[in-house]
N, C-alpha and C positions, 0 to 999 in steps of 0.2 A: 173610691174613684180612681180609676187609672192615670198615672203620671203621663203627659204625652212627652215623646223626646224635645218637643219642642220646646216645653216648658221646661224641662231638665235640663235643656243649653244653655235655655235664658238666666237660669241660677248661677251657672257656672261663672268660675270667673275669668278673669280678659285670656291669664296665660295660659288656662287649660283648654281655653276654648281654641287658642292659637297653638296649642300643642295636636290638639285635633286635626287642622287645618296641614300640619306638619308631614302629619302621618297620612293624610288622606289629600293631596293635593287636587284630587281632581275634584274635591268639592267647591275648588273657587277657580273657575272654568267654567261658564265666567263668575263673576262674585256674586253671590247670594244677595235679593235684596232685602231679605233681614233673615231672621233667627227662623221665622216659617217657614220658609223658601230651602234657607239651610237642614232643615229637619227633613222634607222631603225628600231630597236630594241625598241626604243620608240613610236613606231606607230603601231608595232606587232600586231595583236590579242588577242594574250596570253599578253603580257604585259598591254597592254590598259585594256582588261576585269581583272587584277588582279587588275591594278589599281581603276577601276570603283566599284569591291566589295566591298573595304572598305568606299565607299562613305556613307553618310547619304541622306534620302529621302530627304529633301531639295535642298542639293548639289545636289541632279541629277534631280532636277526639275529645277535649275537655268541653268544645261546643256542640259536639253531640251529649254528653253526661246534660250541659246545660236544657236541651231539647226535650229528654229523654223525663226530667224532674219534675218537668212544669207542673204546677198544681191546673187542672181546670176548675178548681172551685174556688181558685183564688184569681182570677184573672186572668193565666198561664201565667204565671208568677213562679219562678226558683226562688235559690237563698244560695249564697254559698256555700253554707253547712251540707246542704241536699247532696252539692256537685262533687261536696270534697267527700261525701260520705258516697257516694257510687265513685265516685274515680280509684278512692285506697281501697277499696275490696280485693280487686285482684293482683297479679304480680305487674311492681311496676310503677305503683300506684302511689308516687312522693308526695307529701303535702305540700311541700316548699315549692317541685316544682309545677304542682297542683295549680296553687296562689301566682307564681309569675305569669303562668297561660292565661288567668281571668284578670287578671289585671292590663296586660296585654287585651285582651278582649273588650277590656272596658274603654282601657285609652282608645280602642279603634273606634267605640260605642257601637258595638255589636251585641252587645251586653251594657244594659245602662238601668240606673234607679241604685237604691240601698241596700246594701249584701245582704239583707234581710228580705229583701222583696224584688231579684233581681227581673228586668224584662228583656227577650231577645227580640230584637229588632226584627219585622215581619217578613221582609223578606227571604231574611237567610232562608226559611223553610221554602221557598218559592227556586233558592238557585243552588240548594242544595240536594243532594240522594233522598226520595222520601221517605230512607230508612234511617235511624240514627243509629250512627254504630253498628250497621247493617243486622239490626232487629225489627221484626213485623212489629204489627198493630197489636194493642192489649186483647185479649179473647173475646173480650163484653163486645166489642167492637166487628168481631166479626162471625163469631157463631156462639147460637144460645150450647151446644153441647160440651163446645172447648171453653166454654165461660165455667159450666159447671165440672169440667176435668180439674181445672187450674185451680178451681175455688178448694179443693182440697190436695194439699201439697203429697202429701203418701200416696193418694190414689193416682196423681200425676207421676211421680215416681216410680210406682209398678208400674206403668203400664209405659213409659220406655223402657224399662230395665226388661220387659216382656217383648222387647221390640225386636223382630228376627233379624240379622244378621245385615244383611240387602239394605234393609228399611231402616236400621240405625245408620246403615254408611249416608242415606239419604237425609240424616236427620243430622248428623255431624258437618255434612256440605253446604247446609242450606242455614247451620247455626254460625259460619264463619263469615255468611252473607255471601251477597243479600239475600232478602230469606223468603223468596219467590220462585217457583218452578211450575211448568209446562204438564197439566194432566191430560192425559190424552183422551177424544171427546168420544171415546168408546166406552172410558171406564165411568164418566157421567151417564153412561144409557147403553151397559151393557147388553150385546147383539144376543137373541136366543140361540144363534150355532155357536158352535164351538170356538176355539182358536183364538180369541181377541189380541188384540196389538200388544204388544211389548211396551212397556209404558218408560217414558223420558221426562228428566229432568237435567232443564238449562240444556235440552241438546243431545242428552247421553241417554242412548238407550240402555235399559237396566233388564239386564236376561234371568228373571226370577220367574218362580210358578209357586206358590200363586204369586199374584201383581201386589211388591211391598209399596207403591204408591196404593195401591188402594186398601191396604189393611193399617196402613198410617190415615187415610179419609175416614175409616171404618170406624176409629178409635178415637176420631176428635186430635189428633197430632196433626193435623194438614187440614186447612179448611180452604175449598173451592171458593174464588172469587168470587161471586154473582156478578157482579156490575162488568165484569170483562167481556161475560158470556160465550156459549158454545161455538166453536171456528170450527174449520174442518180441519188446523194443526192441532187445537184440543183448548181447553179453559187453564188459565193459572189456578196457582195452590200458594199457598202463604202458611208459613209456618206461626206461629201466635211467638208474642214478646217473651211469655213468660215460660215455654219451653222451654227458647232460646236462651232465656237468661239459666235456667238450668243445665243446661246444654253447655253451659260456659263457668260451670262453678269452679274452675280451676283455674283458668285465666282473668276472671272477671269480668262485671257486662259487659266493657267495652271493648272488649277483648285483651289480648297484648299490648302492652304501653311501651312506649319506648322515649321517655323525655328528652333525652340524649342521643345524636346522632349516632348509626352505625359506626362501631372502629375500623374499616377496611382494613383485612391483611395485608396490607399495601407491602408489595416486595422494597427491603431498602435497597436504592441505591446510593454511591459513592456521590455528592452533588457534583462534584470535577468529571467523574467520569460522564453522567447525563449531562453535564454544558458541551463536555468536548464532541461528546456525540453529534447534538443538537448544533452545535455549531458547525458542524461538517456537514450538516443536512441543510443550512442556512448556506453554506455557500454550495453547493450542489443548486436549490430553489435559484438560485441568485445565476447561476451559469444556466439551467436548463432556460428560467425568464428569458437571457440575452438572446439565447440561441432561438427559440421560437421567434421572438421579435426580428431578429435577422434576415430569418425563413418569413415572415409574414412581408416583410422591406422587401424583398429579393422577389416574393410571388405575393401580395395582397389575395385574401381572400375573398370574395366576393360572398354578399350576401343575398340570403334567400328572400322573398317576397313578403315571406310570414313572420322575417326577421333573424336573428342568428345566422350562424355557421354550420353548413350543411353536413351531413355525417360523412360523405366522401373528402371534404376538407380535412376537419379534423382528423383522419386516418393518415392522410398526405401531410399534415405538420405534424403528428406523431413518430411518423416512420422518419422524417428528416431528424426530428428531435433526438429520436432513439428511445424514448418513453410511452406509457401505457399509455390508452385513451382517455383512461379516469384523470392521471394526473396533469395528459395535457389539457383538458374539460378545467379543471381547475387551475393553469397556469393562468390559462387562457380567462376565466373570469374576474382572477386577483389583477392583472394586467389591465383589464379592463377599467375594473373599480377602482387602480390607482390613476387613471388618464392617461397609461403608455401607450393604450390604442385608443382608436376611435373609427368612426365611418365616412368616407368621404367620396364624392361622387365618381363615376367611371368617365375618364375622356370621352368625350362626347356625348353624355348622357343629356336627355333631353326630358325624362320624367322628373317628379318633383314626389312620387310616390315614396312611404318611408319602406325602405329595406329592396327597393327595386333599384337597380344601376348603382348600386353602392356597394364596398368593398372596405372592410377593415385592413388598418394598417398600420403601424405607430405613429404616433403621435408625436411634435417638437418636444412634448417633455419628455421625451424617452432618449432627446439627443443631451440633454439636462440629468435625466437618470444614470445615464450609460458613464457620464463623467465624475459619477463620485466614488468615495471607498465602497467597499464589500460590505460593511456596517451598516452605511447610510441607503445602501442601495434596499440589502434585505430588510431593513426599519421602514422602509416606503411601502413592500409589497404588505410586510406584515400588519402594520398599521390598515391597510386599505382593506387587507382579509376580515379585520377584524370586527370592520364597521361598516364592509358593507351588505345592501340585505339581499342579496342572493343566497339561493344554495343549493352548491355545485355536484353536490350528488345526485340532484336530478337527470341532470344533463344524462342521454342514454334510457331512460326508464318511458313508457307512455302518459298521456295525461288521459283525464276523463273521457275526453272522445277517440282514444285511441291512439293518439298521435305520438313518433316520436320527438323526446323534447330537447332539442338542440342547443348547444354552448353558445351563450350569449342572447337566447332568445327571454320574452316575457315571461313565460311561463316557467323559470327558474327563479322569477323573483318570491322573495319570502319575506316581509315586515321582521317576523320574530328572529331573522336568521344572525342578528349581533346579541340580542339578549340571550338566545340558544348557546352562541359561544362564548361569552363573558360568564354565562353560568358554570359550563364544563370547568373553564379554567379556574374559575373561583373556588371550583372541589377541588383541582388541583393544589392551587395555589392554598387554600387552610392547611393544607398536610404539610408535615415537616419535610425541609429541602431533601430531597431525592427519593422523597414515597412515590411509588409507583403503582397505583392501582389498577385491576382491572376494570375491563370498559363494565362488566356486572355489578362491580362494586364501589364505581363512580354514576351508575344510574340509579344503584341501590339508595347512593345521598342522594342523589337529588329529588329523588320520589319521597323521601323524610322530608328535608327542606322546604319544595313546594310541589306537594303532590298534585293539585289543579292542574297548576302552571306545567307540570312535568309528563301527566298524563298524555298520549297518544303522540309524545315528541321523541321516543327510545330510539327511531332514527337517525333522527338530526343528529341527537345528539352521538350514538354512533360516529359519523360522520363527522362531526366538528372536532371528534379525538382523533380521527383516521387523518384529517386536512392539517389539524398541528403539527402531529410527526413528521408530515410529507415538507410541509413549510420551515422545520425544524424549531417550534414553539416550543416543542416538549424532545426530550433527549432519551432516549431508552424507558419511556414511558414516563420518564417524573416529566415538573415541568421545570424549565431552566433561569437560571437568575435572571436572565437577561429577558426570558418571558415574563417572570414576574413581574419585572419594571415595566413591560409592555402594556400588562395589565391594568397597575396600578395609573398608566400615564391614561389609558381608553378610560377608566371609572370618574380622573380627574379631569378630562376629557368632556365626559356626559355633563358635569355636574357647574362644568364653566358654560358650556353651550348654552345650559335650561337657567343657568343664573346670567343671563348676556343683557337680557331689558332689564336689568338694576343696574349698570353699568353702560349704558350704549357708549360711553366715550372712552373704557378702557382706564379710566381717571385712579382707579383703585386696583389696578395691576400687581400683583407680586414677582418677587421674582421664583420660581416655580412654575413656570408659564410654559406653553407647549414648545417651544423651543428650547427651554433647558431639560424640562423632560424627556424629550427625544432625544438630546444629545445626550443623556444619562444611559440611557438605555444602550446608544450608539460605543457610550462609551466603553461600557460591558461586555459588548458582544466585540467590540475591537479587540479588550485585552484575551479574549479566546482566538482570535483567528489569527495565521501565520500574517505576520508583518507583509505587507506589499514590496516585492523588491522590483528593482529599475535597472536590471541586466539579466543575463540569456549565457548558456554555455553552447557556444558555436562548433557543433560532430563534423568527423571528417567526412561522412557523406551528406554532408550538406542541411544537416536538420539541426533542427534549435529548439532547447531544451530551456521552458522557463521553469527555474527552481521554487515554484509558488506563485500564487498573487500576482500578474504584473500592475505594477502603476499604470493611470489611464494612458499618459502618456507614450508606454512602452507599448499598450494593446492598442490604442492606436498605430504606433508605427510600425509594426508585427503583422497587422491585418492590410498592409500596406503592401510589405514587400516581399511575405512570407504566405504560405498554404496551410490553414489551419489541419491540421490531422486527428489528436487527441486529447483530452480535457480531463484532469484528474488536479491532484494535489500539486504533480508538475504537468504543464500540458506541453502540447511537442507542435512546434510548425516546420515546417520545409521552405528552403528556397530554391526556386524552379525558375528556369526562366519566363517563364509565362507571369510571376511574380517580379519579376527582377521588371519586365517589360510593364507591367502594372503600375511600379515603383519610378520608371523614368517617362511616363505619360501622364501622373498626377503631377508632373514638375522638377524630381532628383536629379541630379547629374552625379555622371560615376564616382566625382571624387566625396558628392556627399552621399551616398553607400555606402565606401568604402569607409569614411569617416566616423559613419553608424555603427556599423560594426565591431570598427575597434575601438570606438566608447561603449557600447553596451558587452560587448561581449568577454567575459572574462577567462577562458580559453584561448590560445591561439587562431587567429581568422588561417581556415584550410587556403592554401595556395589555391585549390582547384575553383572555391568563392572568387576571389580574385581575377583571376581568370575570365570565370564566365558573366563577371561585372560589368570587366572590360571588352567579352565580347560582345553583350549583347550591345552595352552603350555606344558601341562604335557602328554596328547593323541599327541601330535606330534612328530614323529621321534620314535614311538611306532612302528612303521612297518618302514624296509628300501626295498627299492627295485631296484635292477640292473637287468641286461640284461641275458635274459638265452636261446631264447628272451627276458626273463623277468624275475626275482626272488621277492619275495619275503622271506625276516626272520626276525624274533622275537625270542624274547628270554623268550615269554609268548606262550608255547607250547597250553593252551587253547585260546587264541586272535586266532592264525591261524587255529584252530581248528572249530573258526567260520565262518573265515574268507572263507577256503576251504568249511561249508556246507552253505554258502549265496547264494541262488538261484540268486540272482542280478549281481553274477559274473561269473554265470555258463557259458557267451559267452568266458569266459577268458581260458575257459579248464584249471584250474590248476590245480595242481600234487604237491601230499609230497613229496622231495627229504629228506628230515631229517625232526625230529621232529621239528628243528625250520626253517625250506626251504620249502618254494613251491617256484613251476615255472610254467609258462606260455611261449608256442611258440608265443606268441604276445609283441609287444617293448614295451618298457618302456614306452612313453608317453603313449599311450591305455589303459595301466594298471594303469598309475596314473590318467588317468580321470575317469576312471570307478571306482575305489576304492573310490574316493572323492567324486564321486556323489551320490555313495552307503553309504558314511557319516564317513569313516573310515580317518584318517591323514599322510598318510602315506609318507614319506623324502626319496627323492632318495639318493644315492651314489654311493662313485667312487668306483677304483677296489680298492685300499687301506680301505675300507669298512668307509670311512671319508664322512658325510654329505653334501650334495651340496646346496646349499641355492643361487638362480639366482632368479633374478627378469625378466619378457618375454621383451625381445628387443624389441622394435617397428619397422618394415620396414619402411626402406625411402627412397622416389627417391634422385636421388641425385640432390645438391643444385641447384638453380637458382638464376638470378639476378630478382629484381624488375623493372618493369619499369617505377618505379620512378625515380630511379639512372640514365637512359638513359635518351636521345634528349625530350624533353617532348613535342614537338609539331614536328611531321614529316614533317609537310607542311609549317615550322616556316622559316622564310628568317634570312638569317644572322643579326645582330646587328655589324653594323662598326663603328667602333673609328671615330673622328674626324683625327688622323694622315693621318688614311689608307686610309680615302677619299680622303685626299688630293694629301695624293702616288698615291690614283688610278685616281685623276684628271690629274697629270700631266703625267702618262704613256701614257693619252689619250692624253694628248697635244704635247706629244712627237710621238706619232704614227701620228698624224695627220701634225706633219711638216714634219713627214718622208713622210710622202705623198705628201705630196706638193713638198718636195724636189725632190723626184723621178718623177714627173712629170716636173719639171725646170732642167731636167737629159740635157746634148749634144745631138742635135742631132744626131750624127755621134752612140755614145749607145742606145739611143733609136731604129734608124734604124738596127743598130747591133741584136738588142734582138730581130726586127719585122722577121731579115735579108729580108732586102729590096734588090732590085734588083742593086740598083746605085753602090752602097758602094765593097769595094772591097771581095774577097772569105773568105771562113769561115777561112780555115786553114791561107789565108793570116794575117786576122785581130786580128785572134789568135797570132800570130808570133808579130805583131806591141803592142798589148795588153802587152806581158810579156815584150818587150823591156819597154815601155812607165813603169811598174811594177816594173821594177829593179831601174831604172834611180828615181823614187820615193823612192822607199826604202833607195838609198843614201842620196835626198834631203831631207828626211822626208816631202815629199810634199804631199797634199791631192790630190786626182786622183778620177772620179767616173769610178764604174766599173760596169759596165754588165755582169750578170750571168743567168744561169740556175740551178736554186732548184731542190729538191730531187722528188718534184714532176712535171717538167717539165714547171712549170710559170715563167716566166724570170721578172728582177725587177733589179732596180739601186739603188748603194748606194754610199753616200760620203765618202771614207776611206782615211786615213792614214796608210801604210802601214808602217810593223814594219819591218819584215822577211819574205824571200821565200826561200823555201827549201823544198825537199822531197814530190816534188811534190802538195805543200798547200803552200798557200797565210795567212799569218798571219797582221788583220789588226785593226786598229782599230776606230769603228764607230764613223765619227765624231758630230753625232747626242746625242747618250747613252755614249757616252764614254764607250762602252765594247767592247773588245778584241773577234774578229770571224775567224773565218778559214774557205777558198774559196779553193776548188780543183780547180787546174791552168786547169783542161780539160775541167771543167763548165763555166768558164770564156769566154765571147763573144768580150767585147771590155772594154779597161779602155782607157780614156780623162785627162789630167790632170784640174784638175779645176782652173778657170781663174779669 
């Protein structure tokens, strides 16, 4: 008689059952209500294929040996012996690491029963290849003539070793799997003229005469499907098991084994030289970030209807940036996912549509960003890269309908896009510090690791190598100490988020908390980056030369009173007067310029600075001007005198109202940009004729979170305690006696609950139930009682009853020990128990 898993759980005992629950989280989501329920669920399709992803190629080549064994006259029953004795045949073929893959297999129970009579869980075969080890069906199975080829081993033998040239290449294609090919539907019903088709396998046509697909059909080497039947592309061919396994007497059934990861040639590098790399590509991300956000401040983006950033935008913040479209596509999405932008409505929008009258633009936390070190800044972008689930290689490419798919819109989002890169780097990250692999021989792992999980993702992951480099995660290919810690803090990251409801109060806190972790991380990449310095070398033509880094400080007052130019290891600004006028209309006055200067500057300040400090300060607040729409007055009756015959401002139409007043029907701002560009200084004011000195607000959308701070893996399964496995073992073992016990129910309830014909009327057994009910409640005696639930399934339980009143039965389970309430009208029959 066959073992069912169900009963094999129930043998098991508390801790291997909760070791089960360990490895396979998603069987208690939500909790099983007993051992059957869990047995089901463990044989799912959705749970089996979860489980099979995280496999490594070997393990699922020992659970092909397992497929491949099965006795059919024993049940489909293996043995270990079976598995270990096809798996050592050919190269490759370790016992030791034989035994750890089935054992591995059993702890999943994908494999369960006694090594003597092992059984594979049903599914597998349902969400697996239906080839094991990509070999066909045994012969018996599919044709009586390759039944009686195979039945003698030498005449099977001549007659490939007879096999022409063509027809063995076909035989050697189809034996490395899978072992199914396309015959074309001419050679099943060859035409009486001449000429017949070229015949193909898997796609390839094969330029042979005569057709070696058909003198492999000819010969019982290839058997035509029947069940697929004649198409007008042609019928399949199947090669038989046991060819195959001949076909492979050199590698073994299962073919090539490889228990052991590939060793990528991984080129070494120096680990100092990859951090210092990578660290100058971190602060590169960290300036090109600032500079799009600036350009975003300065001109907001406007969004499209459909959502995202249109392609003629993003070309226009590229070109300002100075960087590709790829990389701004992915400034532009890390920036996002960390909440230094957002979307916020257009002045005067009067729709409520998403993505219609709305414009990206930074965010207040980006005025919060902007103020910390170079460390902390790129630890924010990278953190956000890391966890969130876009991906940014899309952006640029069409979707299904044709469409292109633009930076920041939906169709860039991807669930798997943190798991995709927490895997890359974790191929990284096993190598020793400054292995540098290539991207063939970092896909190469991860197709060993998890081939399911890995297939059809050679993109991404592509892509999630090319976006490290660009973010500076990885340094000349290796990855860098300080990625590593990044790493290590996103895994410890996952694994506090999905353990957070064991905890809701935070009570059992360590300290290794995301704040020290980040600031570990911070602190690594600090000790690579040139220290932040807080002074400038002031050139005699007027430019300033920061030797590094400035402090927030210093780029603040830089972008103040100076003209940015260019951005390197040292960046360079200029002071112009149009800056100089910048710097005394946010508030300065000359002598604190000049102040600035000779604290920050460790050069001598050029006479010619000086100078034009002092010119421009003294030409400034020379003219005021307020609203008339607009005024102008001076108290230098020839200034306005020139001011009124300046053909450069003739679009202003001004007007002398006094010898020292003109006006203009146009506002104040119009008039102060035109005056300024015409070269004149002029300060506005209020109505009390008092100076106004503002510096221009920047817009911002309003704040976002990062989605670093959030779940960092959407598709991430819970992380359980050892307690809560335990709780959830025994819930299950407590549902599972309650099952049991409700079927060991009186007959006399159970016929009650079916209401069978014997037993007496409803209303009668109703009447006997509450007697039988009260007489308990005195005795405090256990009673089972028969009822009907809220959704009409009737079911028995052992109670104790406490009190009856007001129409509800107060009792309590003598299984959970909790206290339940039964309405006395849903009640069918109660028994006392005996």
């Amino acid at each position: 008689m066959t073992t069912t898993l169900a009963d094999h759980l129930r043998s098991l005992p508390d801790d291997t059952l909760a070791a089960l629950l360990e490895l396979r989280p998603d069987l208690v989501v939500p909790v099983p209500a007993d051992v059957s329920a869990l047995a089901v669920r463990a044989q799912s399709r959705v749970s089996v294929a979860r489980a099979l992803d995280g496999l490594d190629q070997f393990t699922l080549q020992i659970l092909d040996a397992a497929r491949l064994t099965r006795d059919p006259d024993n049940e489909g029953r293996t043995s270990v012996a079976a598995i270990l004795a096809l798996a050592t045949t050919g190269r490759g073929g370790d016992q030791a690491a034989v035994r750890a893959a089935l054992d591995r297999l059993r702890a999943l129970f994908l494999l369960y029963g006694p090594e003597s009579a092992l059984q594979v869980v049903a599914s597998v075969d349902e969400v697996c290849l239906p080839y094991p080890a990509g070999l066909g069906r045994p012969a018996a199975e599919l044709d009586e003539r390759a039944a009686q080829l195979v039945a003698d081993p030498a005449r099977l033998r001549r007659t490939v070793l007879s096999a022409p040239p063509p027809a063995r290449a076909i035989l050697d294609r189809l034996a490395a799997g899978p072992p199914v090919g396309t015959l074309p539907a001419e050679l099943l019903h060859p035409p009486t003229t001449d000429g017949p088709a070229l015949p193909t396998v898997d796609g390839t046509e094969l330029d042979a005469s005569p057709s070696p697909v058909r003198w492999l059909v000819e010969h019982a080497l290839l058997v035509p499907i029947p069940d697929t039947g004649a198409t007008a592309r042609g019928a399949a061919v199947e090669l038989p098991r046991e060819v195959g396994l001949l076909l492979r007497r050199d590698c073994g059934p299962l073919g090539p084994l490889r228990p052991q990861p590939p060793v990528p040639a991984a080129t070494a590098r120096e680990p100092k030289a990859a951090d210092s790399a990578g660290a100058g590509q971190a602060m590169e991300t960290v300036r090109h970030t600032e500079a799009l956000l600036e350009a975003l401040s300065a001109e907001p983006a406007p969004v499209l209807r459909s959502g995202g950033i249109g392609v003629r935008e993003l070309r226009r913040l590229a070109r300002t940036t100075g960087l590709d479209e790829t990389t701004t596509a992915l400034l532009l999405e890390v920036a996002h996912a960390a909440g230094l932008t957002g979307e916020a409505d257009l002045p005067g929008a009067t729709t409520t549509r998403t993505g219609a009258d709305q414009q990206v633009l930074p965010t207040a936390t980006y005025e919060v960003w902007r103020s910390g070190s170079l460390a902390q800044r790129w630890d924010h972008l990278a953190r956000a890269w890391l966890a969130m689930p876009r991906q940014a290689g899309l952006v640029g490419q069409r979707d299904d309908r044709d469409r292109l798919i633009t930076v920041l819109s939906s169709e860039v989002d991807r669930a798997a896009a943190p798991a995709v890169r927490r895997a890359v780097l974790g191929v990284l990250g096993a190598l020793d510090p400054g292995g540098a692999p290539t991207a063939d021989e970092v896909l190469e792992l991860l197709a060993w690791h998890a081939p399911r999980r890995s297939k059809g993702r050679e993109p991404a992951h592509r892509e999630a190598l090319t976006e490290a480099a660009r973010l500076g995660v990885t340094g000349l290919g290796a990855l860098t100490s300080y990625g590593r810690l990044l790493l290590a803090e996103a895994l410890a990251g996952s694994a506090r988020a999905a353990a957070a409801s064991d905890d809701p109060l935070g009570r059992r806190a360590e300290p290794g908390a995301p704040a020290d972790e980040a600031a570990t991380t911070v602190r690594a990449l600090d000790a690579l980056l040139p220290a932040p310095v807080d002074h400038f070398l002031m050139q005699a033509d007027l430019s300033v030369v920061v030797p590094g880094p400035p402090e927030p400080m210093l780029a603040a007052e830089l972008e103040v009173v100076a003209e940015h130019e260019s951005t390197g290891g040292a960046s360079v600004h200029r002071v112009t007067g149009a800056s100089l006028r910048r710097a005394l209309d946010a508030g300065y006055a000359a002598d604190d310029l000049h102040a600035l200067f000779q604290r920050r500057s460790r050069t001598p300040v050029p006479q010619t600075l000086t100078y034009l400090v002092d010119d421009v300060a003294r030409k400034h607040g020379g003219l005021r001007v307020g609203s008339a729409g607009a005024y102008v007055r001076s108290d230098d009756e020839a200034l306005l005198t020139e001011v009124l015959a300046d053909r450069r401002l003739a679009a202003l139409s001004l007007r002398r109202l006094a010898p020292t007043v003109l006006s203009t029907p146009y506002q104040v701002g119009r008039m102060l940009t035109a005056m300024r560009e015409a070269g004149y200084a002029p300060v506005p004011e209020d109505a009390t004729g008092a100076a106004v000195l503002t510096r221009p607000k920047p817009s911002r959308a309003p704040a976002r979170m990062s989605v670093a701070n959030r779940v960092t893996d959407p598709l991430a399964t819970p992380k359980l305690t050892a307690p809560r496995l335990l709780g959830i073992v025994e819930h299950i073992r407590r549902g599972d006696a309650a099952a049991r016990a409700a079927r060991r129910a009186p007959a006399s309830v159970r016929t009650m609950n079916g209401r069978g014909g014997a037993e007496p009327s409803q209303s009668q057994a109703h009447t006997q139930a509450l007697a039988v009910l009260q007489q308990a409640v005195r005795d405090k005696a256990l009673v089972w009682v028969g009822y009907v639930d809220a959704h009409g399934a009737t079911t028995s339980r052992l109670v104790r009853p406490v009190s009856m009143s007001a129409g509800y039965l107060r009792a309590e389970d003598d299984r959970s020990e909790m206290l339940h309430t039964f309405a006395l009208h849903r009640i069918t029959a109660a028994v006392l128990e005996e």
